[in-house]
C-alpha positions in Angstrom: -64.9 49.0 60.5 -64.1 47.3 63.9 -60.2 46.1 64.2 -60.0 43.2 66.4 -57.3 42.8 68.5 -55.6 40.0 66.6 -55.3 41.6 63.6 -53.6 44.5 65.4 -51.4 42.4 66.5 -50.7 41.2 63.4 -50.6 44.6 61.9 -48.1 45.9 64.8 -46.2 42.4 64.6 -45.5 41.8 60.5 -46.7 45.4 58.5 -42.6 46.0 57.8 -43.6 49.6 56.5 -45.9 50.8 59.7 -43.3 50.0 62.1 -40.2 51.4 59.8 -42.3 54.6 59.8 -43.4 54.0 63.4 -39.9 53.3 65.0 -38.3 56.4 62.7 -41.0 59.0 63.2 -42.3 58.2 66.4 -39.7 57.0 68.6 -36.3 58.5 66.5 -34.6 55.2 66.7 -31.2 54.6 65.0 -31.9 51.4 62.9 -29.9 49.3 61.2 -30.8 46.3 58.6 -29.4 42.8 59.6 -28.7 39.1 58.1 -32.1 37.2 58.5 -32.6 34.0 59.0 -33.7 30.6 56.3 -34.2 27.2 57.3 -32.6 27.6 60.6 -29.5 28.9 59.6 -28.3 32.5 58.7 -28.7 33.7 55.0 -25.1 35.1 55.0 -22.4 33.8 52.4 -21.2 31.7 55.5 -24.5 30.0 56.2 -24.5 27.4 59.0 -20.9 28.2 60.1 -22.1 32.0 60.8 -21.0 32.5 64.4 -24.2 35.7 65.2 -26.8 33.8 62.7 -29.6 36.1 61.7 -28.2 39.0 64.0 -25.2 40.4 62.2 -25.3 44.0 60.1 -25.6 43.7 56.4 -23.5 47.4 55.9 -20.2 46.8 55.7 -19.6 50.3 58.3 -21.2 47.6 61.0 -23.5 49.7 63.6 -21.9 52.7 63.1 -23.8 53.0 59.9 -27.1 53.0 61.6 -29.4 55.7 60.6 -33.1 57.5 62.3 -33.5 58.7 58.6 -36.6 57.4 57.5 -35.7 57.7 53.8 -32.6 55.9 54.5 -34.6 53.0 56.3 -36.9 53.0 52.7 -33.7 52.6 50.7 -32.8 49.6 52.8 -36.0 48.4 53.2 -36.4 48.4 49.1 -32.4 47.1 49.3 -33.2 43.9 51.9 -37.1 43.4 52.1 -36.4 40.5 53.9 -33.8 41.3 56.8 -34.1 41.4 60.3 -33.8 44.8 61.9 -31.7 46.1 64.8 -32.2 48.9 66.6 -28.7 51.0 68.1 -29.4 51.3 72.4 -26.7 54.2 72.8 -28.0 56.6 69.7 -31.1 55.7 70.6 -31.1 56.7 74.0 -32.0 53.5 75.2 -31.1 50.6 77.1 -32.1 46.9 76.6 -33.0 44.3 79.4 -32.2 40.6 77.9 -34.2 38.0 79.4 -32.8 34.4 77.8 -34.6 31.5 80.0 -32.3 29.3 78.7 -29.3 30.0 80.5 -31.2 30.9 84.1 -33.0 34.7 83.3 -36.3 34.0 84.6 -34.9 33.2 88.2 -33.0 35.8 88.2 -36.2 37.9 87.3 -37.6 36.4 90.4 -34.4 37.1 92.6 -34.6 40.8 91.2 -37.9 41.6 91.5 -38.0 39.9 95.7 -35.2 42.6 96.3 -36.3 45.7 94.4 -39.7 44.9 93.6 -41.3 44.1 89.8 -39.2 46.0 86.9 -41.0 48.8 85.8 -43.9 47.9 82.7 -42.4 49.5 79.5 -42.2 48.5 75.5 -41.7 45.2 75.7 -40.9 42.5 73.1 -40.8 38.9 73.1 -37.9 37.1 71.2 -37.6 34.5 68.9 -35.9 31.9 71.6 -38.5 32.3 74.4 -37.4 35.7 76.0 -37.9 39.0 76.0 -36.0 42.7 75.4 -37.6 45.2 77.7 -36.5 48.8 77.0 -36.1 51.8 78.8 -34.7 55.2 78.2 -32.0 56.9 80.1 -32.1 60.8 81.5 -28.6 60.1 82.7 -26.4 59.5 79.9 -23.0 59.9 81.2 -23.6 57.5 84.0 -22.3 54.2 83.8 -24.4 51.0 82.9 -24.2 48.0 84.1 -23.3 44.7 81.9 -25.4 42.0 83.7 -27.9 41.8 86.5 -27.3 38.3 86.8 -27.2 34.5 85.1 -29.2 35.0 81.9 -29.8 38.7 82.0 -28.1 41.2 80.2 -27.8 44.6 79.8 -27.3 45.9 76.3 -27.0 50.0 76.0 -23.5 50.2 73.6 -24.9 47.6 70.9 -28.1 46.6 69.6 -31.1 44.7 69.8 -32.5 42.5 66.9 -36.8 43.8 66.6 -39.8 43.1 65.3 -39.9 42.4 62.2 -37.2 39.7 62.3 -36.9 35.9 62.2 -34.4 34.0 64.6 -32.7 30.4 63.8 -34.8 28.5 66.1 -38.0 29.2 63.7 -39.8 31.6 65.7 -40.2 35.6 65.2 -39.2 38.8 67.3 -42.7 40.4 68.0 -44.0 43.3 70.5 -46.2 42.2 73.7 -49.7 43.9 73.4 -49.8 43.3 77.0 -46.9 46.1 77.7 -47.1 49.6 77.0 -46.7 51.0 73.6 -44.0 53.4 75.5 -40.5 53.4 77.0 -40.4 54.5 80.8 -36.9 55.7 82.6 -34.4 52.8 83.3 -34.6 52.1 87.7 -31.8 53.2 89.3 -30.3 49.4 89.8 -29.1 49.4 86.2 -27.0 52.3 86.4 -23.3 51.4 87.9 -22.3 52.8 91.2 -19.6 55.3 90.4 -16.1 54.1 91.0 -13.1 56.3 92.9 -11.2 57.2 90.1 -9.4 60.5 90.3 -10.0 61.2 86.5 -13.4 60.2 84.7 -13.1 59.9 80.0 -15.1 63.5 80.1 -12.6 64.9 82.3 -9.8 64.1 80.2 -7.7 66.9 78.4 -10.2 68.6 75.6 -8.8 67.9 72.2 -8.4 71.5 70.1 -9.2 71.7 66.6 -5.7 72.1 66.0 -4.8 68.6 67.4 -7.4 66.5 66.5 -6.5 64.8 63.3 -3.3 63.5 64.4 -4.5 62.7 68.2 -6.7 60.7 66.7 -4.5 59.3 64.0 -2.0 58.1 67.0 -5.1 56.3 68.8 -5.9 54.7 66.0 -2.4 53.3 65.3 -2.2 51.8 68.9 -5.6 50.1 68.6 -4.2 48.7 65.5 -1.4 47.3 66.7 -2.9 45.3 69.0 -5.6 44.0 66.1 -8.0 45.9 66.1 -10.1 46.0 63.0 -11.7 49.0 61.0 -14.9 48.8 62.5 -13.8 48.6 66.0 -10.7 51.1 65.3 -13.8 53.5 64.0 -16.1 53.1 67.4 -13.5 53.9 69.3 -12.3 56.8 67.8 -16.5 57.9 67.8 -16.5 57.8 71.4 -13.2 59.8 72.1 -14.3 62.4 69.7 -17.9 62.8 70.6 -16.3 63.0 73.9 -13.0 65.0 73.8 -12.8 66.9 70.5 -14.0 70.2 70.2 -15.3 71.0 67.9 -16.3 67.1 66.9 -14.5 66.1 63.8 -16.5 65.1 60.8 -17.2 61.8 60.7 -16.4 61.2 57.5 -13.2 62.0 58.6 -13.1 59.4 61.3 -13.8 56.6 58.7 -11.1 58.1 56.6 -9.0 57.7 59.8 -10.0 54.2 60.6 -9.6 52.9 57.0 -6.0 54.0 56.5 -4.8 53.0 59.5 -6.4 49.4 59.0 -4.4 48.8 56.0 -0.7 48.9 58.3 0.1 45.4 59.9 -1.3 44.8 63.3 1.4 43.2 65.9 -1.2 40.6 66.5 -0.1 37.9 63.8 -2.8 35.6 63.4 -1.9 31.8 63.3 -1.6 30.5 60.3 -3.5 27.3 58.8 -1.7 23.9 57.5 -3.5 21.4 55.7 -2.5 18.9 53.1 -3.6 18.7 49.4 -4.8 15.5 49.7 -7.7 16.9 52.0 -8.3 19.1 49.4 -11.5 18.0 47.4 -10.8 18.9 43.3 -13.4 20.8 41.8 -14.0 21.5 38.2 -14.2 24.5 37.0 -17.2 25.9 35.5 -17.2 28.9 32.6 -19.8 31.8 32.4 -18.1 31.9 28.6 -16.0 28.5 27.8 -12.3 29.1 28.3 -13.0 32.5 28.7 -14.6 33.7 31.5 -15.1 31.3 34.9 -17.9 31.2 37.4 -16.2 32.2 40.9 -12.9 34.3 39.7 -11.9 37.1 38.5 -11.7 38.2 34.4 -10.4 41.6 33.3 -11.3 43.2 29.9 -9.3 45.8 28.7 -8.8 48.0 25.4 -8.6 52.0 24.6 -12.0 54.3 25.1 -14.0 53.6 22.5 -13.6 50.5 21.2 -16.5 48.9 22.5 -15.6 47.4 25.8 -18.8 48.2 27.5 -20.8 47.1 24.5 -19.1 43.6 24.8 -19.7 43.3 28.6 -23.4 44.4 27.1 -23.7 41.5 25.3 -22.6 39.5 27.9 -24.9 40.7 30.2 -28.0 40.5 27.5 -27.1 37.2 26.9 -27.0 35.9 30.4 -30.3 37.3 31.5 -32.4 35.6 28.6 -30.5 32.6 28.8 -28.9 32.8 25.3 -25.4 30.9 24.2 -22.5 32.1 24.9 -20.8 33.8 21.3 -19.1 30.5 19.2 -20.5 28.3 21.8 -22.8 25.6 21.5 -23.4 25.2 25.3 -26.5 26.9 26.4 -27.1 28.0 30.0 -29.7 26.2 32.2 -31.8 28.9 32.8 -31.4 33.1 32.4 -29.1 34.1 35.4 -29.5 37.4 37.4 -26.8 40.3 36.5 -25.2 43.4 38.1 -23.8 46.4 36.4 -21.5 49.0 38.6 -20.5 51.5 36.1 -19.9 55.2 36.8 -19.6 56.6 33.0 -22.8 55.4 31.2 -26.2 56.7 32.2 -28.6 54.3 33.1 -31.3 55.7 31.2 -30.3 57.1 28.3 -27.6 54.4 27.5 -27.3 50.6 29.5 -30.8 50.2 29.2 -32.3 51.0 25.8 -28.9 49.2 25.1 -29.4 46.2 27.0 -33.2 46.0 25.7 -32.1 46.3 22.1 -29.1 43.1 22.5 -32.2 40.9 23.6 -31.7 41.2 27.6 -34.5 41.1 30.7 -33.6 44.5 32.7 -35.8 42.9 35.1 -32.5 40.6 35.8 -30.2 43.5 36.1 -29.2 45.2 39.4 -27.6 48.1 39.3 -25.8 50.7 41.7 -26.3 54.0 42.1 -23.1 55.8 41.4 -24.4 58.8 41.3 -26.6 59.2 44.0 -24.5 57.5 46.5 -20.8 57.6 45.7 -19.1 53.5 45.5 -15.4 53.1 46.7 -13.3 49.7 47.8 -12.7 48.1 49.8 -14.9 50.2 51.9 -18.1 49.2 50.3 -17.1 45.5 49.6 -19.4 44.1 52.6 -22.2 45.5 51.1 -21.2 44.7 47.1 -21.1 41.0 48.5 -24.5 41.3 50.6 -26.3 42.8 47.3 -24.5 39.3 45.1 -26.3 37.2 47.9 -29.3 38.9 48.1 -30.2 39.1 44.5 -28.3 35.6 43.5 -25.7 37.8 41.0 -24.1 35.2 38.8 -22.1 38.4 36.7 -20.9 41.3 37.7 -18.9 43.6 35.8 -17.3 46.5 37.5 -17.1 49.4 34.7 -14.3 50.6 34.5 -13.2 49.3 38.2 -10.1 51.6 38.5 -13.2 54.2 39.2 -14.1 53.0 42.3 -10.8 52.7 44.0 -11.0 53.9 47.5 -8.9 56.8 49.5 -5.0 55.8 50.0 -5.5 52.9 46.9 -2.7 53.2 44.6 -3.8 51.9 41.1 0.5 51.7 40.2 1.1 49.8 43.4 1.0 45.8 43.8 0.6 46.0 47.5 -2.3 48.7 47.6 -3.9 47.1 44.9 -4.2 43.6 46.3 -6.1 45.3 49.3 -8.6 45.2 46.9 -8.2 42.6 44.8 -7.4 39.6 47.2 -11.3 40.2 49.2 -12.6 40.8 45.9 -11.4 37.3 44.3 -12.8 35.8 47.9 -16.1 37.1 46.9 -16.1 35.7 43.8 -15.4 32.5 45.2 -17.8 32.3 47.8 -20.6 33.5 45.5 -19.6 31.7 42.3 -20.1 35.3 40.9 -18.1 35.5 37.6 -16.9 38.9 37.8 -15.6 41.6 34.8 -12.9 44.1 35.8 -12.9 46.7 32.6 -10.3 49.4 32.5 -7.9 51.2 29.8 -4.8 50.7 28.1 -2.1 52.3 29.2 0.3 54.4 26.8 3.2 52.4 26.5 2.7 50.9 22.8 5.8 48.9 22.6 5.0 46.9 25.9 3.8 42.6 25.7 0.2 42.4 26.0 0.3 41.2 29.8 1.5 44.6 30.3 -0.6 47.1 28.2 -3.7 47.1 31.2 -3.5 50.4 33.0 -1.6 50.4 36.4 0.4 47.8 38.2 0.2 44.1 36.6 -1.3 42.9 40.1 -4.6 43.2 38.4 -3.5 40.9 35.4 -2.3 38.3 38.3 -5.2 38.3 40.0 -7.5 37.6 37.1 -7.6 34.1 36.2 -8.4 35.2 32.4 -7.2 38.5 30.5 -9.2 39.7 27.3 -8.1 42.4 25.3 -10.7 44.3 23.0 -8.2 45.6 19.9 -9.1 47.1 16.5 -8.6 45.2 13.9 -5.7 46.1 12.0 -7.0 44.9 8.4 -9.9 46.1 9.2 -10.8 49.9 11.2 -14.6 49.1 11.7 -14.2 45.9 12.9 -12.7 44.8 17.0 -10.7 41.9 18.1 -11.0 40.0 21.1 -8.3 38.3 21.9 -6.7 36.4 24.9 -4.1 38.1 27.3 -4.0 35.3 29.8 -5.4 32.4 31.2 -4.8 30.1 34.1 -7.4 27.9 33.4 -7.6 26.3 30.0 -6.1 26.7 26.4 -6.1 30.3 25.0 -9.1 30.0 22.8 -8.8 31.3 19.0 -9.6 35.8 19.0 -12.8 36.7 17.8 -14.0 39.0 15.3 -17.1 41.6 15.8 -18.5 44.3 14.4 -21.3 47.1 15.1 -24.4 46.5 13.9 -26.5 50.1 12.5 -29.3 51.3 14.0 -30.0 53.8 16.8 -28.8 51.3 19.4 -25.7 49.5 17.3 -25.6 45.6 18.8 -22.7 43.5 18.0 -22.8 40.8 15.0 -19.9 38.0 15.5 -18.4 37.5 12.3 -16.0 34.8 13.2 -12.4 34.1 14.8 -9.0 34.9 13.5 -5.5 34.0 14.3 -4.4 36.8 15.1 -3.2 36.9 18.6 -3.2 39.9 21.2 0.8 41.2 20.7 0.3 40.9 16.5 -2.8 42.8 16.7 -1.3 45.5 19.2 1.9 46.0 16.9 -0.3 46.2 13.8 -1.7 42.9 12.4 -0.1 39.2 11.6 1.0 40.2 8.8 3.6 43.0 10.1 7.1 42.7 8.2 9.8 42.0 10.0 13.1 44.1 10.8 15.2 43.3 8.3 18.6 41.8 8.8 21.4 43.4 6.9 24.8 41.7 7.6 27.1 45.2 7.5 31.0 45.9 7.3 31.4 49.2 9.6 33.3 52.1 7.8 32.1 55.1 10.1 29.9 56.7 12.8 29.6 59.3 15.1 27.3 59.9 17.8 25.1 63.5 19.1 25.1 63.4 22.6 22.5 66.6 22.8 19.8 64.7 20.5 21.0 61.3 21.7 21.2 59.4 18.4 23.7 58.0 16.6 24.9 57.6 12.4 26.8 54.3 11.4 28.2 54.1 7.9 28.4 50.7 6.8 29.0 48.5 4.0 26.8 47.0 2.6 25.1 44.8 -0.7 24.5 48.1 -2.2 27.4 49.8 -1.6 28.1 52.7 2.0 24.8 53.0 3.5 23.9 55.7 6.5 22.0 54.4 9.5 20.7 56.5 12.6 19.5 55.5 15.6 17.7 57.0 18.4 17.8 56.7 21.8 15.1 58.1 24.3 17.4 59.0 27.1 21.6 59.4 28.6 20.3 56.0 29.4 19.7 54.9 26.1 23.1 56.5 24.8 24.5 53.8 26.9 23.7 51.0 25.1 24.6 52.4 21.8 28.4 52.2 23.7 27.5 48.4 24.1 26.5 47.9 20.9 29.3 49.5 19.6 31.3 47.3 22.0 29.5 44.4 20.5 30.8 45.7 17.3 34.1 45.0 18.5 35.4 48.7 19.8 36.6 48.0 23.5 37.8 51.6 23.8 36.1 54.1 22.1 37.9 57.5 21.9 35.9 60.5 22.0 36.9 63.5 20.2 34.0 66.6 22.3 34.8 69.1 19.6 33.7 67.5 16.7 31.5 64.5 18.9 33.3 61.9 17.1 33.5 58.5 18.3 36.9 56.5 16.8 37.1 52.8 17.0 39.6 51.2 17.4 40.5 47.5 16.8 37.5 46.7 14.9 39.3 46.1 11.5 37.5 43.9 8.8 35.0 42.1 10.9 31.5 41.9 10.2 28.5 42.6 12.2 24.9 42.6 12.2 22.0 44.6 12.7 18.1 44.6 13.4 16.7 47.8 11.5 13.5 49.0 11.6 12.3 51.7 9.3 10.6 54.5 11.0 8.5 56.3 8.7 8.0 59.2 10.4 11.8 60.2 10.3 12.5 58.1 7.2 15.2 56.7 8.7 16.4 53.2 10.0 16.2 52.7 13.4 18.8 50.5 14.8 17.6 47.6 17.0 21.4 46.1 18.1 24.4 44.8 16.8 26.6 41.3 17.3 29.2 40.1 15.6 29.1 37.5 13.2 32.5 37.0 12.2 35.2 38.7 10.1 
């Protein structure tokens, strides 16, 4: 079979998997995948206002996530099918000569090549404006390169190059010139810098010992912060100073480490802040995933103890948006099935979420899902690329399972501040994807808390969410689960919701109806819960034992002297069985230590009252508070 030569060029030019394995295998090039471009525009969340259309990274790392691994490159390539692709100069050993003949670069060819002669043929390839990237390698790697060789040419050796196969904005395509050699040739001497008279060059600095490193590092990193730097460029630096200085090199995950904490401080650059006024402000309506439950564009956390069905409920959320079905006790029925991603670290794939998913009615073909456990998830570090994936597969629900799993190094799940880090970019994604997204995590153990405050760690997760749902058992019923509404911003608290789990080898849920119970009855054990009784109460007696920190009133009452106790959890609590005792009437109470008798004086005939709750397990009365209601 005779090739001809245009359809090797069309092989060499468009075949995304020969040149992967070709730029990988052969060459050893560091490559990185990049935004592409649609309708002359770049296919970011930012679109036209993108500021390096179809040339920005899609990893969140930036370039310093660039990889020669050609397994690596498969992922992506499987990950993005359709993104342009960069190539890194400085791992790569190369260096890039940027023609653009829109701002002067062919003259300046011509001026070049009249005073050192024509530039040497090498790999060449043509750009998507009209240029062209020739590239050459370097022999000489700590010598100095220069930026520009003149008006329109540039010399690129720290960044990268955008490469065939890739699009650019104008409409065109990045694509190799047959003409040119299939092979790079050594940079000429005119793109290397002269060397300048310093008396001390960056590898002659001081070597950093193993010893030092961390915190040498950790100081460099603070001064590039305060004057505002970012992560990323915090990280490249560091890079460059260890590859350089450090010996041995630290790990690199310890560099990111590094760059990540010290990103979080406040930079001394304060950037200026924006004014508008409302009236500029166009309203919106808000649109619902679930109706008054859960909104396109925000934030929603779920929440309820292990086993109560929490990810079975986000199941059937996710079964029913992928085939399109109504929304439970809602007769409004989606357009058309939506795409869905799962990020859950406790539930295998295949032996749970799917065969689960398949049996609730869902199209798996409609799920994305990330691989925990092959490559470990953590934010905000991975939020670039969590937003990337939303775009690229046009994610309409997300559900982050349970989301306290993927906090990254230095968050503080009990902290408002720390957690905000997290939550604040994450709500921004939502946003600008009109991605509804679940948070689910656990209760925490503090049973006598108000529903807003039963989620695990600080309430800055509550505040975030524009809706709350709590998944409770039903206290009339133990096989049967309440959903019931914590919060919302938005609309009305709708009426909680009654399900149960079907039998079978894969249990679905059936809906059985909505209750009036609301989130706090359920918690404390039902609507129905009696009350504390009121007993209006003529003191006689009490004493108080400081080592057990409780306390025995004898009172009058309907039925004659009656004995109460009361306990209290700490010193703390012994405290305010002094103010109710004040309450009572007893300004100075005298304390005999021998027999640890309190005597009250003044209180007389007068009357009091107290909220008692029986407490089964000590058969007892436990004593709410006291005031007085008169003598």
């Amino acid at each position: 079979m005779v090739i001809t030569m245009k359809a090797l060029k069309q092989i060499v030019n468009t075949d995304r998997s020969y040149l992967l394995e070709l730029y990988t295998a052969e060459y050893g090039w560091y490559m990185l995948p990049c935004w592409h471009a649609i309708d002359n525009r770049c296919a970011c969340p930012k679109g036209a206002d993108c500021t390096a259309k179809a040339k920005h990274p899609r990893l969140y790392s930036g370039q310093t996530g660039a990889s020669n691994d050609h397994n690596q490159i498969l992922e992506w390539h499987t990950q993005f099918p359709t993104c342009n692709w960069g190539v890194v100069h400085d791992k790569s050993n190369m260096v890039a000569v940027d023609n653009d003949p829109r701002n002067g670069g062919n003259e300046t060819v011509w001026d070049l090549e009249k005073k050192y002669g024509p530039l040497p043929p090498t790999k060449t390839q043509l750009t998507g404006g009209g240029g062209w990237h020739k590239l050459y390698t370097l022999s000489a790697k700590c010598r100095r390169i220069v930026s520009t060789l003149g008006p329109g040419i540039d010399v690129k050796h720290h960044g990268y190059s955008i490469i065939a196969p890739s699009n650019h904005t104008s409409g065109g395509s990045y694509r190799w010139d047959m003409e040119a050699p299939s092979y790079l040739v050594e940079a000429p001497e005119y793109l290397y810098a002269r060397p300048q008279n310093t008396s001390t060059t960056f590898s002659q600095l001081r070597v950093i010992p193993a010893g030092e490193r961390d915190n040498t590092l950790t100081s460099v990193a603070g001064s590039l912060r305060g004057h505002g730097c970012g992560a990323v460029e915090i990280l490249t630096s560091l890079t460059a100073i260890n590859e350089a200085r450090c010996t041995p090199e630290l790990p690199k995950a310890d560099l990111a480490r590094i760059a990540n904490s010290v990103q979080r401080y406040p930079s001394n650059v304060k950037p200026k802040i924006q004014w508008g006024r409302l009236s500029e402000v166009p309203v919106e309506t808000v649109k619902w995933l679930w109706p008054c439950r859960i909104p396109f564009g925000m934030l929603t956390v779920f929440e309820g103890d292990p086993g109560l069905g929490k990810s079975m409920v986000t199941m059937d959320l996710v079964a029913r948006v992928t085939s399109g079905s109504p929304m439970p006790f809602s007769d409004v029925v989606p357009v058309a099935p939506m795409n869905a991603m799962i990020v859950n670290c406790e539930d295998g794939m295949s032996n749970t979420v799917r065969p689960r998913l398949e049996a609730m009615g869902g199209d798996c073909a409609r799920v994305v899902y990330a691989k925990t456990k092959v490559t470990p998830i953590a934010f905000p570090e991975n939020l670039g690329e969590l937003e990337a994936a939303i775009v690229e597969n046009e994610v309409k629900l997300l559900v982050i399972d349970p989301w306290t799993a993927f906090l990254g190094q230095g968050i503080n799940m009990n902290n408002d501040a720390s957690l905000r880090e997290i939550l604040t970019p994450l709500s921004a994604i939502a946003e600008r994807t009109s991605c509804a997204i679940i948070l689910v995590r656990h209760l925490n153990k503090d049973t006598k808390q108000n529903s807003m405050y039963r989620g695990s760690g600080s309430i800055a997760t509550t505040a975030a969410a524009r809706c709350g749902i709590a998944i409770i058992k039903d206290p009339e019923d133990d096989t049967a689960r309440l959903i019931a509404a914590v919060k919302n911003n938005l609309a009305k608290p709708q009426p909680t919701s009654r399900f149960v789990l079907t039998e079978g080898a894969w249990p679905t849920i059936d809906w059985t109806g909505e209750v009036e119970t609301t989130a706090d009855q359920a918690y404390a054990g039902g609507a129905n819960v009696e009350k504390p009784t009121v007993y209006a109460a003529k003191y006689i007696s009490h004493n108080i034992n400081e080592t057990y920190s409780c306390v025995k009133i004898t009172a009058e009452v309907d039925t004659g002297p009656h004995v109460f106790y009361g306990y209290c959890s700490s010193p703390a609590g012994l405290k305010r069985v002094h103010f109710a005792l004040k309450a009572l009437g007893c300004n100075k109470p005298k304390l005999d230590w021998q027999n640890g008798i309190f005597e009250l004086n003044g209180l007389g005939d007068r009357e009091a009252k107290a909220t008692l709750n029986w407490n089964a397990k000590h058969e007892n009365f436990e004593i709410g508070y006291f005031y007085e209601v008169g003598k």
